[in-house]
C-alpha positions as CSV (number, residue, x, y, z in Angstrom):
1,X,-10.2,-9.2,-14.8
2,X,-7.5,-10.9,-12.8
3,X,-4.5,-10.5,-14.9
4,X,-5.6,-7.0,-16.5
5,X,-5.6,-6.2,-12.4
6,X,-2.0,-7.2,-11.4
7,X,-0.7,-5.9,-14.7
8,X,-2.4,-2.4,-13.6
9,X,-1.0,-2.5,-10.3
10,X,2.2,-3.9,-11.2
11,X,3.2,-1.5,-14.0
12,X,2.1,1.7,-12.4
13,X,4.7,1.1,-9.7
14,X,7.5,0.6,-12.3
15,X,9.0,4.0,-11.8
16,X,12.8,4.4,-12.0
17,X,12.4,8.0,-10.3
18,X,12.1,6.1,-7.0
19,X,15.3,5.2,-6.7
20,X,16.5,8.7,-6.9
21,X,14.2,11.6,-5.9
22,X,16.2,12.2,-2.9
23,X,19.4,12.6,-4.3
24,X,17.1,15.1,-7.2
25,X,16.3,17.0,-4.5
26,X,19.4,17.6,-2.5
27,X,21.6,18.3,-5.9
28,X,19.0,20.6,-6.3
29,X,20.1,22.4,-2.9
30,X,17.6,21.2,-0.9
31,X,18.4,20.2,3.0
32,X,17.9,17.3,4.8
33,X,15.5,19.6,6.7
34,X,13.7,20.9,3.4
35,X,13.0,17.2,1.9
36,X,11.8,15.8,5.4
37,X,9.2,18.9,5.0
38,X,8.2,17.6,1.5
39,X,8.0,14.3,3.2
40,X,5.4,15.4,5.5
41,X,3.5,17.1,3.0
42,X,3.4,14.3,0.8
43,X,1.9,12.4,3.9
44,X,-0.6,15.1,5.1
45,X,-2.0,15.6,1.8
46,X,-2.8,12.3,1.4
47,X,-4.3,11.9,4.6
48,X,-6.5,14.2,4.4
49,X,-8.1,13.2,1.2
50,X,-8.2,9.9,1.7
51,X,-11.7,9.4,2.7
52,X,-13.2,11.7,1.1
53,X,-11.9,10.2,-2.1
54,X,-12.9,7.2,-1.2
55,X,-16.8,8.5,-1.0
56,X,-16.0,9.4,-4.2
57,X,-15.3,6.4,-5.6
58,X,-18.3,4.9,-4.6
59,X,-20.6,7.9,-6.3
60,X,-18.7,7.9,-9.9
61,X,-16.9,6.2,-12.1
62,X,-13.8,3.6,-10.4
63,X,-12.2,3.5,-13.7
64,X,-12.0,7.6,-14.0
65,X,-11.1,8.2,-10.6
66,X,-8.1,5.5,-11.6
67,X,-7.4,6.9,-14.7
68,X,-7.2,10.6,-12.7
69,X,-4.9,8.9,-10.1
70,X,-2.5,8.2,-12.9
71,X,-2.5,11.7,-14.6
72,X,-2.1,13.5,-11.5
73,X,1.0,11.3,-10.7
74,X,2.5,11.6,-14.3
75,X,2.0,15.7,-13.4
76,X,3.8,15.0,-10.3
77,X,7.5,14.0,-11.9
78,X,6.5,16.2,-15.0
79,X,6.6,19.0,-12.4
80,X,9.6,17.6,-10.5
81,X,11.7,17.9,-14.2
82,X,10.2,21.0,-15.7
83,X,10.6,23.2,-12.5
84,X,13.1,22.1,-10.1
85,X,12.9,24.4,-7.2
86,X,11.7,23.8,-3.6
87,X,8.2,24.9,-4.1
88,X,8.0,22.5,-7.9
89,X,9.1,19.5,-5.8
90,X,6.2,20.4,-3.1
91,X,3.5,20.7,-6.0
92,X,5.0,17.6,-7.2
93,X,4.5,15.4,-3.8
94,X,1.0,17.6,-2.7
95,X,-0.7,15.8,-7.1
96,X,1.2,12.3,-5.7
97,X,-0.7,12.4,-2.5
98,X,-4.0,13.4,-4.2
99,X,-3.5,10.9,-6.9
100,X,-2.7,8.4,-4.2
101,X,-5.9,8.8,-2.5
102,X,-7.7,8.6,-5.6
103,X,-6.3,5.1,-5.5
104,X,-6.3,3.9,-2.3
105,X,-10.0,2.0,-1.8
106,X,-10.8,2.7,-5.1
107,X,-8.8,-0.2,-6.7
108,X,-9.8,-2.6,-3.8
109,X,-13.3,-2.0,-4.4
110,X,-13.4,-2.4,-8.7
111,X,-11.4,-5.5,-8.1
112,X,-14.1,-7.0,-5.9
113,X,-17.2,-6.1,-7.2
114,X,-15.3,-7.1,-10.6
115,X,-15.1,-10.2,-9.5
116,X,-18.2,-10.6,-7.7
117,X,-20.5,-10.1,-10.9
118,X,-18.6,-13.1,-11.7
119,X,-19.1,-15.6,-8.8
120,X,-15.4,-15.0,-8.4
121,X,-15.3,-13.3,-5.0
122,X,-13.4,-16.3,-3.3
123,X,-10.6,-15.4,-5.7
124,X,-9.8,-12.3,-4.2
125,X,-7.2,-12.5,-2.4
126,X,-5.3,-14.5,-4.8
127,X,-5.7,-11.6,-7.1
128,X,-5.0,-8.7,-4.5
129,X,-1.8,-11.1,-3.3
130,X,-0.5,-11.0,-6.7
131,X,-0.6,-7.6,-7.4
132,X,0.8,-6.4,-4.4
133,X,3.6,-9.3,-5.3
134,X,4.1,-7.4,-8.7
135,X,3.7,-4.2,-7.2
136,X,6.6,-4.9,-5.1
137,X,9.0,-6.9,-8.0
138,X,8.1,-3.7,-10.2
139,X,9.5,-1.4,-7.5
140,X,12.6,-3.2,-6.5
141,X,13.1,-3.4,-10.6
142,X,12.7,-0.1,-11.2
143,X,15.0,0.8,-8.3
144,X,17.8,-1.0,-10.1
145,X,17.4,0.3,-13.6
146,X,17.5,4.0,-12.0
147,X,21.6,3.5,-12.0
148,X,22.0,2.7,-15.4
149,X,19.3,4.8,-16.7
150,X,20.9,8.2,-14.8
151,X,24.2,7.0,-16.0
152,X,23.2,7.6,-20.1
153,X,21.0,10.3,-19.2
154,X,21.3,11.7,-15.6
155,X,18.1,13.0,-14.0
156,X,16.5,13.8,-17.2
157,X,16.4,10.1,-18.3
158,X,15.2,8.7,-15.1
159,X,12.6,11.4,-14.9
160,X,10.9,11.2,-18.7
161,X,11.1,7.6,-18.4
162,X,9.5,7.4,-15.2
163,X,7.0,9.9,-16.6
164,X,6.4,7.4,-19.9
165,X,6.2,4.5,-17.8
166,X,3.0,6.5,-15.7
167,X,1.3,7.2,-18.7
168,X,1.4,3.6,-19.8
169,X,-0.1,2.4,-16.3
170,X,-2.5,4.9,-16.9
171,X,-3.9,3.5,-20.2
172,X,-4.4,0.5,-18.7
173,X,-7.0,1.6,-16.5
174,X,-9.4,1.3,-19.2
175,X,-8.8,-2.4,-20.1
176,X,-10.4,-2.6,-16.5
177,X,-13.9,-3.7,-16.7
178,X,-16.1,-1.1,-15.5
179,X,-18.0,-1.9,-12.5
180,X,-21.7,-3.8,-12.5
181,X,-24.5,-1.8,-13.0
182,X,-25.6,-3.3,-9.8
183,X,-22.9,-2.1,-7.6
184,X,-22.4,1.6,-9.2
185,X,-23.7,4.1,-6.8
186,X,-25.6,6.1,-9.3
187,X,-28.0,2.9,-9.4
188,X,-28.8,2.8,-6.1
189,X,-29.8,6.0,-5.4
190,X,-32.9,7.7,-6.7
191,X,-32.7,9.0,-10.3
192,X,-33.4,12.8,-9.1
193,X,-30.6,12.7,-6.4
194,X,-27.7,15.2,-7.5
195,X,-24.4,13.9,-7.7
196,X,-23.2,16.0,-4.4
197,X,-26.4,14.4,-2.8
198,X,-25.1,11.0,-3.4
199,X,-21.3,11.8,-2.8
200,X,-22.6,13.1,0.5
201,X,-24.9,9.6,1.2
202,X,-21.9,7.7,0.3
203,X,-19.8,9.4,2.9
204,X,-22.2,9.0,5.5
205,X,-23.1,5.4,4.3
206,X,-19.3,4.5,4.6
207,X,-18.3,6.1,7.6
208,X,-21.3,4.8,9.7
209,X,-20.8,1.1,8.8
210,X,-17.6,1.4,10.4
211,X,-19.0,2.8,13.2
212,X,-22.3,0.8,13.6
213,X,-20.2,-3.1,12.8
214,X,-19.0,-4.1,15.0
215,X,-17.4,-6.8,12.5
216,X,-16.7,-4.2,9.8
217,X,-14.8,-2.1,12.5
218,X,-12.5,-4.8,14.2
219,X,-11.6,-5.7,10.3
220,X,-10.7,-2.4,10.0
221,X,-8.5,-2.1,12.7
222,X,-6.9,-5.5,12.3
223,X,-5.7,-4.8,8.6
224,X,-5.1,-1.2,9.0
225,X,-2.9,-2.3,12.2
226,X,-0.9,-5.3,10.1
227,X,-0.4,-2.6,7.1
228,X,1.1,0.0,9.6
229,X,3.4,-2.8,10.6
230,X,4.7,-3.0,7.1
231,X,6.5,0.3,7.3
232,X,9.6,-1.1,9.3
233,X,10.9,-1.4,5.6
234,X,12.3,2.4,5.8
235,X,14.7,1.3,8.4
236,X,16.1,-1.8,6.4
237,X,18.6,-0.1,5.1
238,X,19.9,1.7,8.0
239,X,19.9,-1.8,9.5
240,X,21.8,-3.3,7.0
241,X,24.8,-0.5,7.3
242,X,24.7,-0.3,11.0
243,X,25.5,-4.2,11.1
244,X,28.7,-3.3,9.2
245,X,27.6,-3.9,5.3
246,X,29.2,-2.0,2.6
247,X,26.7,0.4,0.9
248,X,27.4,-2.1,-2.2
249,X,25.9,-4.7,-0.1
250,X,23.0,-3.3,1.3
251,X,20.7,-3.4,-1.8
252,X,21.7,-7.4,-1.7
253,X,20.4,-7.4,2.1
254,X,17.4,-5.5,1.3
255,X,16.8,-8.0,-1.7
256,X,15.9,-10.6,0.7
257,X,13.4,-8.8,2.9
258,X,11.7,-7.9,-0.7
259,X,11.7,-11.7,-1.5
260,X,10.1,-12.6,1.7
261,X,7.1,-10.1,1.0
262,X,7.0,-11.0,-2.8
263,X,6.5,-14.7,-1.4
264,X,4.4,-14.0,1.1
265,X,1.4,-11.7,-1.4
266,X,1.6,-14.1,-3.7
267,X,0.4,-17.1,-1.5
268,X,-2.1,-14.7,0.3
269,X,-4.7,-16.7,-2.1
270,X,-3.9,-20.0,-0.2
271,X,-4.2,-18.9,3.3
272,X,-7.9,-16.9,2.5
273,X,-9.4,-18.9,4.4
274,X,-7.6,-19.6,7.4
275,X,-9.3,-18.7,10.6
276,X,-8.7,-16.1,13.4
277,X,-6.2,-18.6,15.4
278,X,-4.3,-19.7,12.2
279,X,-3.7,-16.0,11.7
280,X,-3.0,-15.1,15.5
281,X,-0.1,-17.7,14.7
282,X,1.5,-16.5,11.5
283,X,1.7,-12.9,12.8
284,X,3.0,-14.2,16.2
285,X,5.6,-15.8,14.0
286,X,6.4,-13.0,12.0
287,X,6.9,-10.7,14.6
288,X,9.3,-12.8,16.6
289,X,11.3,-13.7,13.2
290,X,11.3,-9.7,12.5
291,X,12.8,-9.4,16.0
292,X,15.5,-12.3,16.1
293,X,16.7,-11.1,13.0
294,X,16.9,-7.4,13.6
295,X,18.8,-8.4,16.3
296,X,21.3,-11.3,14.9
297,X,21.6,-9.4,11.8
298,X,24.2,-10.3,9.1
299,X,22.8,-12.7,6.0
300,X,20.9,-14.9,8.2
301,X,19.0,-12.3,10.1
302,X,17.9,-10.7,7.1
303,X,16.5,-13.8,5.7
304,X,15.2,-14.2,9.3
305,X,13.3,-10.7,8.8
306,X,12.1,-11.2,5.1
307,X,10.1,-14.8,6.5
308,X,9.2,-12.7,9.3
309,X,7.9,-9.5,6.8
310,X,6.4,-12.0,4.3
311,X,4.5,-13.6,6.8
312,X,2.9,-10.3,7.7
313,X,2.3,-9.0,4.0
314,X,0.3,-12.7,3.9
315,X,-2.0,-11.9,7.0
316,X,-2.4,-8.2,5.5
317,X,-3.6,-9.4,2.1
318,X,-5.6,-12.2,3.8
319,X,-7.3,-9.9,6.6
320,X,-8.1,-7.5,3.5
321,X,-10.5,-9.8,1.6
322,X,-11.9,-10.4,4.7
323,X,-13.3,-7.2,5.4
324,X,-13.8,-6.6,1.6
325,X,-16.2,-10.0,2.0
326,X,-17.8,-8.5,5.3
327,X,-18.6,-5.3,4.5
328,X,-22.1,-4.6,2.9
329,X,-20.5,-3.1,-0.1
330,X,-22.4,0.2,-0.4
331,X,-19.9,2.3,0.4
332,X,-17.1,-0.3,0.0
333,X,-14.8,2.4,-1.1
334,X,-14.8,4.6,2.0
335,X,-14.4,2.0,4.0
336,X,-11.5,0.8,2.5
337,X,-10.3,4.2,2.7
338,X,-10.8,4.5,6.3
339,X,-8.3,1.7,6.6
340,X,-5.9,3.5,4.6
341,X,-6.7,6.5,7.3
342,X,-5.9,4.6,10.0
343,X,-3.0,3.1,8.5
344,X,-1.7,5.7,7.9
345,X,-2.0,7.5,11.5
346,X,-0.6,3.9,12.8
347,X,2.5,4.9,10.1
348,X,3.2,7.8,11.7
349,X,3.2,6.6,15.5
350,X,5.7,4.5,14.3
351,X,7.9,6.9,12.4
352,X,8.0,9.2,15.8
353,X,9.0,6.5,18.0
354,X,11.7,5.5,15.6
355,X,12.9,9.2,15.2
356,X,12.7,9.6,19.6
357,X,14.2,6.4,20.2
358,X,16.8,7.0,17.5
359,X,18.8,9.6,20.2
360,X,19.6,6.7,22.3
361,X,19.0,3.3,20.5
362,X,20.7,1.8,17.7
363,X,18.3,0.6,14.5
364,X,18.4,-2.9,15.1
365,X,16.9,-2.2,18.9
366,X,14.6,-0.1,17.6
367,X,13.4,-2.6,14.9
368,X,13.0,-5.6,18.0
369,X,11.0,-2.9,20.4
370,X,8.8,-1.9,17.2
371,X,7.7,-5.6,17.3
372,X,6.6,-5.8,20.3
373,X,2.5,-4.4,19.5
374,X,2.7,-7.6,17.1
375,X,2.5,-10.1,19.6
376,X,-0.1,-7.9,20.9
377,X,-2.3,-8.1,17.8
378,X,-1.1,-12.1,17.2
379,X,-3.1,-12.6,20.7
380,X,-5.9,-11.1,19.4
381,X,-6.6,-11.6,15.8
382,X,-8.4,-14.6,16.7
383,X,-11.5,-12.2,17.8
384,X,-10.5,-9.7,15.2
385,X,-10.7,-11.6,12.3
386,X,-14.2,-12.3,10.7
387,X,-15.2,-15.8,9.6
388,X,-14.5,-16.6,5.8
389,X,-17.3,-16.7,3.3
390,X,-17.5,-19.7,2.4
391,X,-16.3,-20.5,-1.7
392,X,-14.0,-22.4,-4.0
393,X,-10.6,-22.3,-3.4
394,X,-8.7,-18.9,-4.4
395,X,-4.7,-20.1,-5.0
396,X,-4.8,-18.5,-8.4
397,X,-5.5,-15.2,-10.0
């Protein structure tokens, strides 16, 4: 289950086409204006069906809601190739956003009730810290090979390939193991309930735990709040070539900050169970290395900022298993989803702070200010965090 997981994970984000949509769009003829619109799109569409995909991962089958996440992505660049045009490259980003929400909660849930059929449930976080480790290599990988591969083959290359690559990560949904009998939602419910019925129940079943938990809900908000925080990445770039680095040397720059987070997933399985105050500390950390560094910039701050950023990927993955360990796993999808909701609106507060505060700060100030709710969040995580389950040691997938 563990390595079939991270190889899932890790391959499906192995898409050369990341490196270069952008520049697709705009040789294309498409304004900054136009692919900031497709931007939002992407985002809205996602949001929107996040939850109520979730719901539906906990009525029918995890694997086939997986396996339809990957299809509807491979439909995405197959529609960004075969009709290049404004409105292709919007039906393109409204199947990713669909077929990311068909993901998001559905993953975290198969891996954990995968595991828990097995008496494995301590390992979780090991195994959610490495795939979001490979996750992250894959990405930075495919990034590279996106040069090379548009240089033999322009756009088309990089696009097929990418599409090739998605349909690979897509038959590997079904080395997955389904989940337990005992945790599939059609088991639970009565055997005359339609499926609507128990989508419905589900929805309800997921949304009201977070409401009614008081120890579900803080999770929630704690995770959702240190995943938000992860988005700072957009700007390292801009960072990078405001401090006076060539646009050779920016990818190099950025390559540390990826380390830091690569580092920091991969070890999530050694800090699962640290308590509220350990936690309060690392992110307290993290925030004021992510600030220092901003600010000093150069080599050293961005090392400074990829300690900082790995610290907080740790305390994300970590804060994760928690609530996937508290919850009463009934609706474990939807509530996963609701952190991705959440998340998601934290995102954009974020985004719209950076883009106001851009008209009369420079990056690296805005990148030190952004901080600041981090030192909010290490003062409280100590309260926010539940207590760990108690189980073997989880340092390995």
């Amino acid at each position: 289950m563990s390595v079939r997981a991270v190889a899932y994970a890790s391959i499906r984000e192995f898409v050369p086409f990341y490196g270069l949509y952008a520049l697709l769009f705009e040789d294309h003829g498409l304004s900054a204006g136009s692919i900031s619109s497709l931007f939002v799109l992407w985002s809205v569409v996602a949001f929107v069906s996040e939850v109520p995909s979730g719901a539906w991962a906990d009525t029918v089958s995890r694997r086939a809601l997986l396996a339809g996440s990957g299809v509807l992505l491979t439909a995405a660049f197959t529609m960004w190739l075969v009709w290049p045009t404004y409105w292709g490259f919007a039906a393109g980003f409204a199947l990713w956003g669909l077929g990311e929400s068909l993901k998001s909660g559905t993953f975290e849930a198969l891996v954990y009730d995968g595991l828990a059929a097995r008496g494995g449930e301590h390992r979780y976080a090991a195994v959610m810290g490495y795939a979001a480790a490979g996750e992250m290599v894959c990405v930075f990988a495919a990034t590279l090979s996106a040069a090379p591969l548009f240089g033999l083959g322009g756009y088309a290359l990089v696009g097929w390939t990418s599409v090739a690559i998605t349909v690979a990560g897509t038959l590997l949904v079904f080395t997955l193991p389904a989940a337990p009998k005992s945790t599939e939602a059609d088991e639970i419910d009565g055997p005359g309930d339609t499926l609507a019925a128990r989508y419905l129940a589900r929805l309800r079943d997921g949304t009201n735990e977070v409401r009614t938990d008081s120890a579900v809900r803080r999770a929630v908000v704690l995770t959702a709040a240190l995943l938000a925080c992860l988005a700072f990445d957009e700007y390292f770039g801009l960072l990078a070539r405001e401090d006076g680095a060539s646009t050779e040397f920016v990818p190099v720059l950025v390559a540390l900050t990826v380390v830091g987070q690569v580092v920091g997933a991969a070890t999530a399985g050694r800090g699962a169970q640290m308590r509220g105050r350990a936690m309060g500390v690392i992110v307290t950390i993290g925030a004021l290395a992510l600030a220092l560094g901003a600010l000093a910039g150069g080599v050293g701050g961005f090392v400074a900022i990829g300690l900082g950023y790995g610290a907080l990927h740790h305390t994300a993955i970590v804060a994760e298993a928690r609530l996937q360990e508290t919850m009463s796993g009934r609706a474990r999808a939807t509530v996963s989803s609701v952190v991705g909701v959440t998340s998601e609106m934290l995102s954009v507060a974020i985004f719209a702070g950076f883009a106001l505060g851009s008209v009369w700060l420079p990056v690296a100030i805005l990148v030190a200010a952004a901080t600041m709710p981090l030192f909010v969040l290490g003062a409280v995580a100590g309260r926010m965090l539940p207590s760990a389950a108690k189980g073997e040691p989880s340092g390995s997938p």
